[in-house]
C-alpha positions, 0 to 999 in steps of 0.5 A, a space after each residue: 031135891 033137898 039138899 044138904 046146903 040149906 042148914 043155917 047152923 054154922 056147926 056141922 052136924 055129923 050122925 053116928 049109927 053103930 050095931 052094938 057089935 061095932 060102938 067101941 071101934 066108933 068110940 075108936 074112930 071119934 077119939 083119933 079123930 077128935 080135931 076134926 070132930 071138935 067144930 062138929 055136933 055129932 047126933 048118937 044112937 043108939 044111947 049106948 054109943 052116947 053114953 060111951 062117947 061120953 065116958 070117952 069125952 070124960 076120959 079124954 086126955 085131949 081137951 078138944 074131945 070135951 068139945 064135941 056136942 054129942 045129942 041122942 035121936 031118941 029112945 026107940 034105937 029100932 027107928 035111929 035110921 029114920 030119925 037120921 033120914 028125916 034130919 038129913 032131909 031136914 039139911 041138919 046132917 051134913 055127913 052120916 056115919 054108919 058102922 053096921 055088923 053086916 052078919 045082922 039084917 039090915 033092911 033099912 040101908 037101901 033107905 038111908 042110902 036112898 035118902 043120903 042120895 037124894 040129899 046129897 049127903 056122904 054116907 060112910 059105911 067103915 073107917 076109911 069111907 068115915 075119915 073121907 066123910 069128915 074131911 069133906 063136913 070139916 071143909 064146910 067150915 070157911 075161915 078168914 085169916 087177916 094176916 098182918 106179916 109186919 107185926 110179928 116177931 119173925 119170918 112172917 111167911 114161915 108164920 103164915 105157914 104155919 098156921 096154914 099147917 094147922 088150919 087148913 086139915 079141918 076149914 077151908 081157909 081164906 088169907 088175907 095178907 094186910 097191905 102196908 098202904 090200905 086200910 085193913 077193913 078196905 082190904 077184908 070188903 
């Protein structure tokens, strides 16, 4: 069974399919969620969304919404889903985000569905299902933190806690807090 674990690349990629009725509430959900975004590439159809994320990345007041790689499926939108189907089962998608105007017909939901399934990969079908799906690819993001609470210039656990504030919504984060008496690489083996 694949799985979606056996991609190499240390970016999650996270695919966005949207029906036209639905790109500029996806436009919305990508810029409130552009923190979390920023360590994602994200895979687009169909092209107008790109190019809609685009003009958002260039409008953006947020730096980190010019830091999201955006790549299109292709040039045919009519084959969007299984283009994501194949990636999936590739390993290379680690979450997909479908907003769907569900007065249009849908045949290929089942598949994907079936496809997410069997690779285990989060399928989200509307925002509040999306912001649950990116939580979850965010936290395959694992960063180590060497944290020396000697060095700095004030409360060394009001520091680390805040840092811990900022990082840990988007990685999982591992702290390694340096010991007076031990070399610090010892301490990171």
């Amino acid at each position: 069974m694949p799985s979606s674990s056996k991609s190499t690349n240390l970016t999650p990629t996270v695919a966005l399919l949207a029906n036209p009725s639905r790109i500029d509430e996806m436009i919305s959900w990508v810029t409130r969620n552009a923190v979390s975004l920023s360590g994602c590439a994200l895979v687009a159809s169909p092209k107008e969304l790109k190019e809609k994320l685009q003009v958002a990345q260039q409008l953006a007041l947020d730096d980190r919404m010019l830091s999201i790689k955006l790549e299109t499926l292709g040039d045919d939108d009519n084959v969007a889903d299984a283009l994501v189907a194949q990636k999936v089962l590739a390993g290379q998608v680690r979450g997909v985000v479908w907003f769907q105007d569900y007065t249009l017909s849908v045949p290929n939901l089942s598949f994907l569905i079936r496809i997410c399934d069997s690779a285990n990969v989060p399928l989200a079908l509307n925002e509040a299902t999306a912001d649950l799906c990116l939580r979850g690819v965010a936290k395959t993001r694992i960063v180590y933190l060497i944290f020396n609470p000697v060095a700095g210039q004030g409360d060394g656990t009001e520091d680390l806690d805040k840092i811990k504030s900022i990082l840990e919504p988007t990685v999982v984060l591992h702290v390694i807090i340096t010991e007076k008496d031990r070399n610090v690489s010892d301490q990171c083996k």
